[in-house]
N, C-alpha and C positions, 0 to 999 in steps of 0.2 A: 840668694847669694849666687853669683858668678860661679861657674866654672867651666875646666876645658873640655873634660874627661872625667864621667862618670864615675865609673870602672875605679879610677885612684881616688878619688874624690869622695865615693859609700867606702872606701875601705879607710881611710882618714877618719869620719863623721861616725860609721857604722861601730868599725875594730877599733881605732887608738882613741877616739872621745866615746866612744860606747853610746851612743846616742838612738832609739830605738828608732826605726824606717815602718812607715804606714804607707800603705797603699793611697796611690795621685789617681787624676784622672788620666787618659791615653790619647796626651796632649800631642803635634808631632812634631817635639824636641823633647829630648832627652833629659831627664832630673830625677828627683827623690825628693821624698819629704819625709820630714823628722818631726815627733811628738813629744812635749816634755810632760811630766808627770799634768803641769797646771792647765794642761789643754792648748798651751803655745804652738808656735811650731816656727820650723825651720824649712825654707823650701830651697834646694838646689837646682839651678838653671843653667845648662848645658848652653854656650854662647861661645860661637868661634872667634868673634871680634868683637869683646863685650868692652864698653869703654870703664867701668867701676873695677876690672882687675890694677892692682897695683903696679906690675911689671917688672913682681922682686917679692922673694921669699925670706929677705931678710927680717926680722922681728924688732917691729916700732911698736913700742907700747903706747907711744902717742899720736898715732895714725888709727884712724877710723875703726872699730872693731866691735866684733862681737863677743859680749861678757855671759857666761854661764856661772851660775852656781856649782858647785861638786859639794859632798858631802865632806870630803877629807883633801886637805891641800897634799898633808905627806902621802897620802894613796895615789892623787893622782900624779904627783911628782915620781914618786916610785914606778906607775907604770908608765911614763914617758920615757925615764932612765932606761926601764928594760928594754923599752921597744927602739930605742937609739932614737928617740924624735927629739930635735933641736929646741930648745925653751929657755927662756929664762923666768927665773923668779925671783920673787920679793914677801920676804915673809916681813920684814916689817917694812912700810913705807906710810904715806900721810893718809891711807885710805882706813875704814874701820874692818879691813880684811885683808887675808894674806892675796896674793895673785900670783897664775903663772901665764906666762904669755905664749904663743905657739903661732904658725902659720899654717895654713893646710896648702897643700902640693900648690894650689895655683896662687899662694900669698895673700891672701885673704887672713887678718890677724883675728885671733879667737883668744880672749882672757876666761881665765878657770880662776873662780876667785872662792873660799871658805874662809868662817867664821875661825879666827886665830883661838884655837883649844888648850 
């Protein structure tokens, strides 16, 4: 995934989505990479003129995005509230799970979806 600035971009991924950071190789541009429990991953790519950024931090739930699993919709919705991060959600809609939708600093859209409890 795109981004501009590191620096805000592990504190997005790292602190507000809690996402764990594994050591990359010592490529020479700038990124992080994230591990999901299933052996996935997430790779972040520092790009001054990248053409896949949106050019807007506003939150399209039907523009391009990245879906994660959480274990709890009301956990993660609770720490978004705390932390003041912009979101919407949708505890019921046509899907067979709740979602909330986010954008990270450079608009890039990320859905947080759980199993309605």
């Amino acid at each position: 995934m795109c981004v501009t600035d590191i620096a805000r971009s592990k504190r997005f991924y790292g602190e507000v989505l809690g996402l764990q950071e594994i050591p990359r190789p010592d490529f020479d541009f700038e990124g992080a990479w994230y591990e999901f429990a299933d052996g996935s991953q997430l790779h972040l790519i520092v790009h001054d003129t990248p053409l896949a950024l949106r050019g807007t931090t506003a939150i399209d739930p039907r523009d391009g995005h990245l879906a994660l699993r959480v274990d709890s919709w009301e956990g993660a919705l609770e720490r978004l509230r705390a932390l003041g991060v912009e979101h919407q959600a949708y505890w019921d809609n046509k899907t067979p799970w709740a979602q909330i939708y986010v954008t990270d600093p450079d608009g890039n859209v990320v859905e947080l979806n759980a199993e309605r409890r």
